[in-house]
Structures are given as C-alpha cells and as structure tokens.
mmCIF file of the N, C-alpha and C atoms, coordinates in Angstrom:
data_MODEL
# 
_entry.id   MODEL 
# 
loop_
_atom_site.group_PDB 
_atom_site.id 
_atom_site.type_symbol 
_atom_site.label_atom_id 
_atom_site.label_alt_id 
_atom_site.label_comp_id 
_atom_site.label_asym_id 
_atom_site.label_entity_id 
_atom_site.label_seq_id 
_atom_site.pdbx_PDB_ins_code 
_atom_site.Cartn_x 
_atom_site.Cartn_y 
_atom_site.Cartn_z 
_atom_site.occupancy 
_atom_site.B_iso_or_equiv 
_atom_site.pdbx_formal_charge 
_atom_site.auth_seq_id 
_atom_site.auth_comp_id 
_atom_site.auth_asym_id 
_atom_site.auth_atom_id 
_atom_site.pdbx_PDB_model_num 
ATOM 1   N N  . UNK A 1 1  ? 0.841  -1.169  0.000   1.00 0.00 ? 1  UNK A N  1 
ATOM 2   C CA . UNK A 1 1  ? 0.000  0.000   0.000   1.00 0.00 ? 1  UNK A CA 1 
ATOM 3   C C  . UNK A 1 1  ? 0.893  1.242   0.000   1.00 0.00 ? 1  UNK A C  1 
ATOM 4   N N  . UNK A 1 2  ? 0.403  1.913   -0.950  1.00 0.00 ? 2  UNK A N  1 
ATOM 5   C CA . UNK A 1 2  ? 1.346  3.266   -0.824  1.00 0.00 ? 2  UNK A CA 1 
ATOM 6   C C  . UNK A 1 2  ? 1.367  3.824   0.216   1.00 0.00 ? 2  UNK A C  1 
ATOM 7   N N  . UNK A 1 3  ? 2.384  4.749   1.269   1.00 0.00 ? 3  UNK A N  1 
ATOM 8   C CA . UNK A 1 3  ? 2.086  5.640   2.331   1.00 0.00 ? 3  UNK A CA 1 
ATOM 9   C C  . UNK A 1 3  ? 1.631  6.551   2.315   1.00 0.00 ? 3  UNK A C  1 
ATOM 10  N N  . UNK A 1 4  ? 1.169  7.119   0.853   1.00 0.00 ? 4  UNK A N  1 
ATOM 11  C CA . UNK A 1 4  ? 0.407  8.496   1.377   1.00 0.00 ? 4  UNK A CA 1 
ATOM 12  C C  . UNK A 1 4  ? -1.082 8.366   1.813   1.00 0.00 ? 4  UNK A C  1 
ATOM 13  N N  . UNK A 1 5  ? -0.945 7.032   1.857   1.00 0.00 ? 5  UNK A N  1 
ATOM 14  C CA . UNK A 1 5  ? -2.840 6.376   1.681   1.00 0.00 ? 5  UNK A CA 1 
ATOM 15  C C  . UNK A 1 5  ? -2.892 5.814   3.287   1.00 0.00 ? 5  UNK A C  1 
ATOM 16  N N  . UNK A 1 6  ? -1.635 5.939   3.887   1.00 0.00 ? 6  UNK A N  1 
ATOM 17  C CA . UNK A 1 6  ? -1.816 5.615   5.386   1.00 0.00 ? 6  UNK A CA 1 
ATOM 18  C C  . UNK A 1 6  ? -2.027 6.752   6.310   1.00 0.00 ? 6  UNK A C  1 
ATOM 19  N N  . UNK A 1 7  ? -2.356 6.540   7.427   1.00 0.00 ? 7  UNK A N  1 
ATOM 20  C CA . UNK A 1 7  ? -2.744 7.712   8.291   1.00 0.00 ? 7  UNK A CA 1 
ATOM 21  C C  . UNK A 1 7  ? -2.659 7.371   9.754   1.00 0.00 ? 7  UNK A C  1 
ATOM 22  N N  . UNK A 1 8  ? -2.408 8.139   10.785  1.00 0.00 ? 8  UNK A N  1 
ATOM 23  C CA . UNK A 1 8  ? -2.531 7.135   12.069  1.00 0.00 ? 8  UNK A CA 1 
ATOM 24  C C  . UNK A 1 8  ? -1.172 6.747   12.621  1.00 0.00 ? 8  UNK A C  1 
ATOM 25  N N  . UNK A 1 9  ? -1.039 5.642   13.212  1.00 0.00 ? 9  UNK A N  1 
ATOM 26  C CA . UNK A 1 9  ? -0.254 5.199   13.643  1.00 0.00 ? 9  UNK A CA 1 
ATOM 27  C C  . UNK A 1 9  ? 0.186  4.216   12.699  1.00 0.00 ? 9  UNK A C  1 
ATOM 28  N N  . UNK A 1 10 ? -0.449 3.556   11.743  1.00 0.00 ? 10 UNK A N  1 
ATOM 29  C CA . UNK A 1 10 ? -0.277 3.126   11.208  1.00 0.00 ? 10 UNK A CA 1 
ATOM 30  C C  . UNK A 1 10 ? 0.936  3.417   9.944   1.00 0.00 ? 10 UNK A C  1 
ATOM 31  N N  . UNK A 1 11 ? 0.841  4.678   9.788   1.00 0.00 ? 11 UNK A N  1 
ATOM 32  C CA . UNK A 1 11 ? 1.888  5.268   8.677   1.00 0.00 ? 11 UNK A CA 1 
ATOM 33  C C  . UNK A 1 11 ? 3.122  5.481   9.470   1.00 0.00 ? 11 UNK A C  1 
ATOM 34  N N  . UNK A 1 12 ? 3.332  5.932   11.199  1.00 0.00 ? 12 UNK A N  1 
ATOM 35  C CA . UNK A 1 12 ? 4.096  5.770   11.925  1.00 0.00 ? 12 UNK A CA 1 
ATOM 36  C C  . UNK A 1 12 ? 4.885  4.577   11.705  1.00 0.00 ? 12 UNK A C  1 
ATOM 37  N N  . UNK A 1 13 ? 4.232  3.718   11.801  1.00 0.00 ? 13 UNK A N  1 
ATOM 38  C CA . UNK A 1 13 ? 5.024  1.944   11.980  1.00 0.00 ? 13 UNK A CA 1 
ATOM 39  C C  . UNK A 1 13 ? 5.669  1.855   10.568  1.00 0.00 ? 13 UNK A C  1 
ATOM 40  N N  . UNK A 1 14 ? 4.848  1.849   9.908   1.00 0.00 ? 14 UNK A N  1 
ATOM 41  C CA . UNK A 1 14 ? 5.476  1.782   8.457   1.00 0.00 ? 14 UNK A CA 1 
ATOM 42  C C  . UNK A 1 14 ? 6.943  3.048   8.506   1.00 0.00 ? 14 UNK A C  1 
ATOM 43  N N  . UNK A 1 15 ? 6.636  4.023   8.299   1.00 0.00 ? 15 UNK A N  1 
ATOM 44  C CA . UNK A 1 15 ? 7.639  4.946   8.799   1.00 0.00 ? 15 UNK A CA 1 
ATOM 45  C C  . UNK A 1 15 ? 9.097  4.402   9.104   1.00 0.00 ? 15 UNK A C  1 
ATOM 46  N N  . UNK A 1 16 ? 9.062  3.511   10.211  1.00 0.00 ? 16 UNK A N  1 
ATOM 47  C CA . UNK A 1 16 ? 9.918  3.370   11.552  1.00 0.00 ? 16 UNK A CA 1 
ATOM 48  C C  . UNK A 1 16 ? 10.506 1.701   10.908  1.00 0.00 ? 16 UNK A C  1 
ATOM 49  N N  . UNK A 1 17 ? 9.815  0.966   10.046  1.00 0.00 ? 17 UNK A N  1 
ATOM 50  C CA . UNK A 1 17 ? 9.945  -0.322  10.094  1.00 0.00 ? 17 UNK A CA 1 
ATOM 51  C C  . UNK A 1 17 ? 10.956 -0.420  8.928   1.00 0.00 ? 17 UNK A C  1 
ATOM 52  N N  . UNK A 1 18 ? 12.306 -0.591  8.756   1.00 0.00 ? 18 UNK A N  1 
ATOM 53  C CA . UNK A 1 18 ? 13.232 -1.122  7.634   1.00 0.00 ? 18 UNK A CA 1 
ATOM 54  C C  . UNK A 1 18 ? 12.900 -1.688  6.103   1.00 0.00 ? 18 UNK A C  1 
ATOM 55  N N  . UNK A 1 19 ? 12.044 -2.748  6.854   1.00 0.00 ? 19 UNK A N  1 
ATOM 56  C CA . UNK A 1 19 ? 11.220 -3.431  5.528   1.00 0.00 ? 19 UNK A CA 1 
ATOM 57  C C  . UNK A 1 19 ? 10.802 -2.360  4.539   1.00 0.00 ? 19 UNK A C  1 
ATOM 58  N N  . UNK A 1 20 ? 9.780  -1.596  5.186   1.00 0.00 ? 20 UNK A N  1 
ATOM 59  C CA . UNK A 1 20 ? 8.907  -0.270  4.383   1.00 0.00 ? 20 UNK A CA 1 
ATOM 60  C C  . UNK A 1 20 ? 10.031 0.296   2.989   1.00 0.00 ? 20 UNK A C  1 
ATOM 61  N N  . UNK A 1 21 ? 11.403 0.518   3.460   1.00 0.00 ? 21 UNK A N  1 
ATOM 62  C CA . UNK A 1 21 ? 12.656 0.671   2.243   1.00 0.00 ? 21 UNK A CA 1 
ATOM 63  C C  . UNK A 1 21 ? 12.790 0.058   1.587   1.00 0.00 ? 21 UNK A C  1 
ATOM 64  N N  . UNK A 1 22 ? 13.184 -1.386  2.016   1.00 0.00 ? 22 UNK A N  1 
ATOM 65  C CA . UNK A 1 22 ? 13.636 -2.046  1.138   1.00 0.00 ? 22 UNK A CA 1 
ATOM 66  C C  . UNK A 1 22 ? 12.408 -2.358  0.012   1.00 0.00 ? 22 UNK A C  1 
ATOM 67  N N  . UNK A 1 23 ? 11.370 -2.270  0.291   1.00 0.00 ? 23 UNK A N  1 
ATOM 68  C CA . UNK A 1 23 ? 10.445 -2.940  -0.776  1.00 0.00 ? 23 UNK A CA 1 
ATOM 69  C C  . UNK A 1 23 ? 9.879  -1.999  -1.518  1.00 0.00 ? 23 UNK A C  1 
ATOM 70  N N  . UNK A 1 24 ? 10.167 -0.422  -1.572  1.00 0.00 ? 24 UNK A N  1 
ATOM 71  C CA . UNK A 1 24 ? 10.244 0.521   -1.923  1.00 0.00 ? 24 UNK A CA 1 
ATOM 72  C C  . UNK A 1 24 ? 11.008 0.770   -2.969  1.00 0.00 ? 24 UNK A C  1 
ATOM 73  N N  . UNK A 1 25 ? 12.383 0.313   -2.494  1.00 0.00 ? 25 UNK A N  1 
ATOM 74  C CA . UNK A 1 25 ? 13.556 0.338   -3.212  1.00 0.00 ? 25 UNK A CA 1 
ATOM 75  C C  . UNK A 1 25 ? 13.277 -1.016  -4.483  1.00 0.00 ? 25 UNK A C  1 
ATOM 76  N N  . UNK A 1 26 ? 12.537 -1.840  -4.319  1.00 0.00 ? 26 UNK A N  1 
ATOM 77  C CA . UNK A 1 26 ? 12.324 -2.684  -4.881  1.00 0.00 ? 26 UNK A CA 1 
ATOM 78  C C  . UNK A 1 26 ? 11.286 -2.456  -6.108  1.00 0.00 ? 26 UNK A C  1 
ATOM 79  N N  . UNK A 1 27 ? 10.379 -1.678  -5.473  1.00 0.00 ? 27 UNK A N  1 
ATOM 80  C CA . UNK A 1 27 ? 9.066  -1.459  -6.426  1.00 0.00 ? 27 UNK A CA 1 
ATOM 81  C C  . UNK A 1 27 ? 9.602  -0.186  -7.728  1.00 0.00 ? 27 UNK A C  1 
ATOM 82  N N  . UNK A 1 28 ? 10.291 0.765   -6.687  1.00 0.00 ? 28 UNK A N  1 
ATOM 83  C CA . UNK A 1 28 ? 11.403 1.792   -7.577  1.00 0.00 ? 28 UNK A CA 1 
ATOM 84  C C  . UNK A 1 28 ? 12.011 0.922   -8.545  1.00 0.00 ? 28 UNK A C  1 
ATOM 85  N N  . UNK A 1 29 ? 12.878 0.088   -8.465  1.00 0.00 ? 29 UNK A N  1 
ATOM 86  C CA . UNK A 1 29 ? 13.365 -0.447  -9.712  1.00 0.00 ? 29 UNK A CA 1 
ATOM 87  C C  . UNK A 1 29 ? 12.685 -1.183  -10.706 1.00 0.00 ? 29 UNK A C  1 
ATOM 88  N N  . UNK A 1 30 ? 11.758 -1.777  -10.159 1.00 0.00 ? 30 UNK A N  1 
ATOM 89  C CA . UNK A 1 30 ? 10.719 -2.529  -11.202 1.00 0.00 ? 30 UNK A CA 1 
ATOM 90  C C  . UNK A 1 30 ? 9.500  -1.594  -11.816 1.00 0.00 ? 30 UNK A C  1 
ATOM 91  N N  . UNK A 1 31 ? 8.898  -0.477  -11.088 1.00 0.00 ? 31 UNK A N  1 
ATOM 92  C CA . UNK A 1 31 ? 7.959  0.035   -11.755 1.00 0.00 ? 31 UNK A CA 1 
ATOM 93  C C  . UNK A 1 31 ? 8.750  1.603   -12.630 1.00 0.00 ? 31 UNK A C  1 
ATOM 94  N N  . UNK A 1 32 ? 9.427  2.065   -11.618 1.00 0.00 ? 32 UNK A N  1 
ATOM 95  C CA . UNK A 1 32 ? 9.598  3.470   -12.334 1.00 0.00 ? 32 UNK A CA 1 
ATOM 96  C C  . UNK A 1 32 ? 11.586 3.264   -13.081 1.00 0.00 ? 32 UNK A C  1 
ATOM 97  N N  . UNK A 1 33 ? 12.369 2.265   -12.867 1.00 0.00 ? 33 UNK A N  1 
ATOM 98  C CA . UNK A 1 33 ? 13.573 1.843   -13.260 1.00 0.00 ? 33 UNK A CA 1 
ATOM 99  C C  . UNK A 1 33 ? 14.379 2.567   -11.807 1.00 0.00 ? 33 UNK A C  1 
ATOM 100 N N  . UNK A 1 34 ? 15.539 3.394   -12.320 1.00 0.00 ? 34 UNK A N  1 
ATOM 101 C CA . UNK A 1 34 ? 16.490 3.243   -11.502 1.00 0.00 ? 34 UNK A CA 1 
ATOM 102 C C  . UNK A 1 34 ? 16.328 4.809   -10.667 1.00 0.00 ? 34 UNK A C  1 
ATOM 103 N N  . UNK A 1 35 ? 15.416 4.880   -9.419  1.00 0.00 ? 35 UNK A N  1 
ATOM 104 C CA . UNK A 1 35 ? 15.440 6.112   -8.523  1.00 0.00 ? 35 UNK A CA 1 
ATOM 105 C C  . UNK A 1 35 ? 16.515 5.974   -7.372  1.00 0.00 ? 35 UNK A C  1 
ATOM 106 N N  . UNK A 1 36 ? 17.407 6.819   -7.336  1.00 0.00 ? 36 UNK A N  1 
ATOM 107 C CA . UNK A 1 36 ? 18.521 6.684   -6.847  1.00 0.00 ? 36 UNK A CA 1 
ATOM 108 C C  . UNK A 1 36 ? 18.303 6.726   -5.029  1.00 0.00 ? 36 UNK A C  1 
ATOM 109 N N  . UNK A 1 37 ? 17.414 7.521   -5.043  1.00 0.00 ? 37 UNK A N  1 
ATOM 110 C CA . UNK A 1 37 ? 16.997 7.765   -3.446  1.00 0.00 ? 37 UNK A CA 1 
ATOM 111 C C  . UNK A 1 37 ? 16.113 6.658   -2.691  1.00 0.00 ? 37 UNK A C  1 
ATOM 112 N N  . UNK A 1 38 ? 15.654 6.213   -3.279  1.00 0.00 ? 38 UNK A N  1 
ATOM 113 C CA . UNK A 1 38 ? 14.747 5.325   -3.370  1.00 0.00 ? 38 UNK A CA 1 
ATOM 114 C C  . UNK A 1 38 ? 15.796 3.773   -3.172  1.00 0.00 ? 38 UNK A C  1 
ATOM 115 N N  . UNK A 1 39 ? 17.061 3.703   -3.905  1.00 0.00 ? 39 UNK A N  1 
ATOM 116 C CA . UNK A 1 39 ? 17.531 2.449   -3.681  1.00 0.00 ? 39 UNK A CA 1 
ATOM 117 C C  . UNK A 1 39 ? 18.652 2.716   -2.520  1.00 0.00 ? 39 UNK A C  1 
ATOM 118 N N  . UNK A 1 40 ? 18.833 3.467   -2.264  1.00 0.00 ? 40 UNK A N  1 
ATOM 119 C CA . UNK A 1 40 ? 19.964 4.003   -1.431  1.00 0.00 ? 40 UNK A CA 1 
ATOM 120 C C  . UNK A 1 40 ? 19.398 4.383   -0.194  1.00 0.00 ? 40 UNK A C  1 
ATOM 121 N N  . UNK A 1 41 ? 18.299 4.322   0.042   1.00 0.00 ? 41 UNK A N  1 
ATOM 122 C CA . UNK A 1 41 ? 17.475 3.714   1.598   1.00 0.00 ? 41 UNK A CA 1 
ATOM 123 C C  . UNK A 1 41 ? 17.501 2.435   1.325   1.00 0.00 ? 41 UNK A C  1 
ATOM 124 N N  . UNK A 1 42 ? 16.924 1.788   0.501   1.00 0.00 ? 42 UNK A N  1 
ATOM 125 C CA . UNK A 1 42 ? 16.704 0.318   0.985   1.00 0.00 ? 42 UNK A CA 1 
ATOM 126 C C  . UNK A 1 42 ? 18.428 -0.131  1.015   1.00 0.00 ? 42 UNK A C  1 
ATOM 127 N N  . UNK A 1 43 ? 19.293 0.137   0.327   1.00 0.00 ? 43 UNK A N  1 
ATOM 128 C CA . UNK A 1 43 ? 20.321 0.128   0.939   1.00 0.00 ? 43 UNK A CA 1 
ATOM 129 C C  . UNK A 1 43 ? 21.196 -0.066  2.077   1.00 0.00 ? 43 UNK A C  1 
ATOM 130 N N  . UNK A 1 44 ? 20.576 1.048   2.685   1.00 0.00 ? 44 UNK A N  1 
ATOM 131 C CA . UNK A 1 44 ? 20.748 1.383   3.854   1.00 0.00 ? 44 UNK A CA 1 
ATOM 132 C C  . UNK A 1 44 ? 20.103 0.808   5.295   1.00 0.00 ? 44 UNK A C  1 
ATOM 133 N N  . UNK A 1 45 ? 18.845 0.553   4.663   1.00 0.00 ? 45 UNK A N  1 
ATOM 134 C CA . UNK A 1 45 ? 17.618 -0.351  5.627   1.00 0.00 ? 45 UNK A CA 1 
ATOM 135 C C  . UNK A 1 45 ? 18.621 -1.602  5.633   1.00 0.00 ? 45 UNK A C  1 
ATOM 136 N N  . UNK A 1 46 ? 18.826 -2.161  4.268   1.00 0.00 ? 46 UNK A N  1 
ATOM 137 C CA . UNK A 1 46 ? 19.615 -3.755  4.385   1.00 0.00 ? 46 UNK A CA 1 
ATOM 138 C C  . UNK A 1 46 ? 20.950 -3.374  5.021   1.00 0.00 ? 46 UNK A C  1 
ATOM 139 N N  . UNK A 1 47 ? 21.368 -2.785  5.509   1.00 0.00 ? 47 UNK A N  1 
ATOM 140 C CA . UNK A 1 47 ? 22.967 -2.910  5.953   1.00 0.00 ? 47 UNK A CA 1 
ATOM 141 C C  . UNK A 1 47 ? 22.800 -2.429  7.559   1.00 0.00 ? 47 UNK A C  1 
ATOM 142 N N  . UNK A 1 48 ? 21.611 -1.854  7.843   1.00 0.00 ? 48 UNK A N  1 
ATOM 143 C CA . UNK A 1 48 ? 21.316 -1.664  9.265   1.00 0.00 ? 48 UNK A CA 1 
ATOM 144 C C  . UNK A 1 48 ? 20.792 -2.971  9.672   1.00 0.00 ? 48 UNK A C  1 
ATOM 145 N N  . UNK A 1 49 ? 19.872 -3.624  9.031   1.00 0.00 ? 49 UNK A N  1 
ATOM 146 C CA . UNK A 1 49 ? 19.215 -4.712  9.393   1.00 0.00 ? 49 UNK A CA 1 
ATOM 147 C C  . UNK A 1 49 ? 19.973 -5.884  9.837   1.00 0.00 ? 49 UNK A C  1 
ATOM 148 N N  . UNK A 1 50 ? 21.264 -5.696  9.073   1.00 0.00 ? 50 UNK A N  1 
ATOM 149 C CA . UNK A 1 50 ? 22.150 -6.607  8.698   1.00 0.00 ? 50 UNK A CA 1 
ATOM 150 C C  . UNK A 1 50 ? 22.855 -6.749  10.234  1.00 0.00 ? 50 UNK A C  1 
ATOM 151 N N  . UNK A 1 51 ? 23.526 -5.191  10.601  1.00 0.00 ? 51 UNK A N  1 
ATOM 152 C CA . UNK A 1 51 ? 23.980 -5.056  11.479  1.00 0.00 ? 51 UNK A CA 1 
ATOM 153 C C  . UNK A 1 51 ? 23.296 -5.239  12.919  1.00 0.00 ? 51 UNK A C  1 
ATOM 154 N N  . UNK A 1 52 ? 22.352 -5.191  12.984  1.00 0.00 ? 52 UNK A N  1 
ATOM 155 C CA . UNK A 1 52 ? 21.797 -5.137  14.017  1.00 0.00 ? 52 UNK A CA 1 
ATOM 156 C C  . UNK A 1 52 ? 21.410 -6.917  14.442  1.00 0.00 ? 52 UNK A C  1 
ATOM 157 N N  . UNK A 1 53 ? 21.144 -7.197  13.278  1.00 0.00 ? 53 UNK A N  1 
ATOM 158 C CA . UNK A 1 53 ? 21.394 -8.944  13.385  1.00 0.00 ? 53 UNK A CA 1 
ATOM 159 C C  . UNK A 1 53 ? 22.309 -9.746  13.337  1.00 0.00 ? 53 UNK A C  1 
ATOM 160 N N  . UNK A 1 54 ? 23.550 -9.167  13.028  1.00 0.00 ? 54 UNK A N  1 
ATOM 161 C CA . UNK A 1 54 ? 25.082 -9.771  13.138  1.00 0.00 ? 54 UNK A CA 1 
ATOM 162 C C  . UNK A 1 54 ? 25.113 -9.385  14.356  1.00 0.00 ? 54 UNK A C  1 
ATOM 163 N N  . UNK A 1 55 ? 24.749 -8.145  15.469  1.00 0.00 ? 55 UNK A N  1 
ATOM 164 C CA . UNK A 1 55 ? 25.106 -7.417  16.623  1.00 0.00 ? 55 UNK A CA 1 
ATOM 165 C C  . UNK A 1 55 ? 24.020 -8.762  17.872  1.00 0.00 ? 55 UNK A C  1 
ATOM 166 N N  . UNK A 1 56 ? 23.021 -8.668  17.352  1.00 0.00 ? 56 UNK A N  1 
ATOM 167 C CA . UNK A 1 56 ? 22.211 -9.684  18.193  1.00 0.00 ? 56 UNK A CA 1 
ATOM 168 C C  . UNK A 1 56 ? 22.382 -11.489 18.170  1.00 0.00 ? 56 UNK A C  1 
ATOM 169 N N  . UNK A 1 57 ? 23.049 -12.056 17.137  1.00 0.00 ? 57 UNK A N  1 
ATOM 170 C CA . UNK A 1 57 ? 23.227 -13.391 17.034  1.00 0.00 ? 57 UNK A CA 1 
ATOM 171 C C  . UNK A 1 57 ? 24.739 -13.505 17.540  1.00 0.00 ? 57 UNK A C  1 
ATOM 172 N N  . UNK A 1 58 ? 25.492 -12.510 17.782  1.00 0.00 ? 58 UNK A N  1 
ATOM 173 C CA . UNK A 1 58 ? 27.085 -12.406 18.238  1.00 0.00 ? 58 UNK A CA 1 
ATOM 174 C C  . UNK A 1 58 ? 26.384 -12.285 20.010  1.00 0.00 ? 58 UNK A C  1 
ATOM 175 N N  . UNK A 1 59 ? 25.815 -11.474 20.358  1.00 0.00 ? 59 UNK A N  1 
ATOM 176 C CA . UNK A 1 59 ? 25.711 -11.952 21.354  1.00 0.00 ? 59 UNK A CA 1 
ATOM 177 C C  . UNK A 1 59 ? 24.504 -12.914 22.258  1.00 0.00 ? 59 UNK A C  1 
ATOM 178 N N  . UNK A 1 60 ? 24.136 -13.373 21.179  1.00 0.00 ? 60 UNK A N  1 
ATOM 179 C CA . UNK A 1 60 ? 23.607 -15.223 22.094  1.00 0.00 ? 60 UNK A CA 1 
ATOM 180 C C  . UNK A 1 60 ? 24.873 -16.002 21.732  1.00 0.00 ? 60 UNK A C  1 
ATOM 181 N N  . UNK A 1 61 ? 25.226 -15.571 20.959  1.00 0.00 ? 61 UNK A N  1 
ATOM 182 C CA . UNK A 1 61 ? 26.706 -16.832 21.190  1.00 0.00 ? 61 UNK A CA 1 
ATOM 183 C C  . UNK A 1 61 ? 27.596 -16.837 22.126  1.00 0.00 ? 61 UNK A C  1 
ATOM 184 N N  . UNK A 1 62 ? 27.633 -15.454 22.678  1.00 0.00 ? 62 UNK A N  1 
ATOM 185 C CA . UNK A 1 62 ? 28.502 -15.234 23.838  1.00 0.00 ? 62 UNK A CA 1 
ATOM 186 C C  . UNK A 1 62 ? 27.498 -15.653 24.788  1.00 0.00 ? 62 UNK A C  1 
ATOM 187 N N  . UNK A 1 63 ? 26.547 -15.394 25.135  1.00 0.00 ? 63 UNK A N  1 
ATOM 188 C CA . UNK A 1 63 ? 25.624 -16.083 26.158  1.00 0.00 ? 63 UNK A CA 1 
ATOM 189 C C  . UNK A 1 63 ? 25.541 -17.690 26.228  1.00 0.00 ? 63 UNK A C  1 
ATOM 190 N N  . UNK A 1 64 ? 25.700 -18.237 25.111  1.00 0.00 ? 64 UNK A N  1 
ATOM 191 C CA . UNK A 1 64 ? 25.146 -19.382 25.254  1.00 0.00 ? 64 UNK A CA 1 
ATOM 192 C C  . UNK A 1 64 ? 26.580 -19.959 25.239  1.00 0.00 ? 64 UNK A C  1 
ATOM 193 N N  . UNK A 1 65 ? 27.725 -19.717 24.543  1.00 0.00 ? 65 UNK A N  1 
ATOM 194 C CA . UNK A 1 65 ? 28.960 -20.257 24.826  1.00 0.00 ? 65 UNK A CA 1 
ATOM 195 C C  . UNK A 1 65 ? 29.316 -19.865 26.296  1.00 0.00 ? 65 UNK A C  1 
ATOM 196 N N  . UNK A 1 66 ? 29.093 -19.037 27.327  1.00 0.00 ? 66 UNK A N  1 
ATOM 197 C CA . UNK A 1 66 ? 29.097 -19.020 28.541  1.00 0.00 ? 66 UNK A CA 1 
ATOM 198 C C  . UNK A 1 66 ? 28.536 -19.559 29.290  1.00 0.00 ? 66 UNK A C  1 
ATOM 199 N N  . UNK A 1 67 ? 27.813 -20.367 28.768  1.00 0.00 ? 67 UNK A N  1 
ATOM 200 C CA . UNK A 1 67 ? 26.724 -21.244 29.878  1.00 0.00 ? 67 UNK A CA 1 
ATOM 201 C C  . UNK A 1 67 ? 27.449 -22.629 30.127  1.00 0.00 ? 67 UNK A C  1 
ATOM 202 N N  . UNK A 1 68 ? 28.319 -22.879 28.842  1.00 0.00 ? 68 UNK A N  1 
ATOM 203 C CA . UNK A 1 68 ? 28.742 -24.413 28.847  1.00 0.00 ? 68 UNK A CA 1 
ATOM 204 C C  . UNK A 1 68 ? 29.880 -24.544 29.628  1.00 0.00 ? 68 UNK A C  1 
# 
C-alpha cells in the first residue's frame, strides 16, 4: 500500500519499520527503473538490518557459549 494512503499510527510503523525501504527500493526499480533515493534507503535499511542482526546473534553466542 502506498504511504500516502496511510494515516494514524499506522503510517508511523510503516515509517519506523526497515522493511517499508527495502520494498520501496524494490518497487522503484521494477515500476519506475532506476530512482537513486529510493535504492539508497533500501540500501541502507539492508545494511542496518544486517547489522543489528550480526550485533544480536554475536551476542547469544557469547551467552550461550558461557553457559557451557
């Protein structure tokens, strides 16, 4: 759904949520070709996402390799 069609809290979440870029960045290249702003958030969404899940699976390993 496009965001200008959201309202509420609802356009908040979307807003705030990573995904919302990347599939943006996605629809940008397939419907309108190559919008530079447009791929360079989802970009950016994927390399935060990335990090923040390399940052959280590094430490259950330290948790869970400390338990043994």
């Amino acid at each position: 759904m496009p965001l200008a069609l959201l309202s509420g809290w609802l356009k908040v979440a979307t807003q705030v949520n990573p995904i919302t870029y990347v599939l943006e960045a996605m629809r940008a290249i397939l419907n309108t070709g190559w919008d530079g702003a447009a791929i360079w958030k989802g970009v950016l969404a994927c390399l935060i996402l990335a990090v923040v899940t390399y940052t959280l699976a590094a430490i259950a390993l330290r948790v869970r390799t400390r338990r043994l």
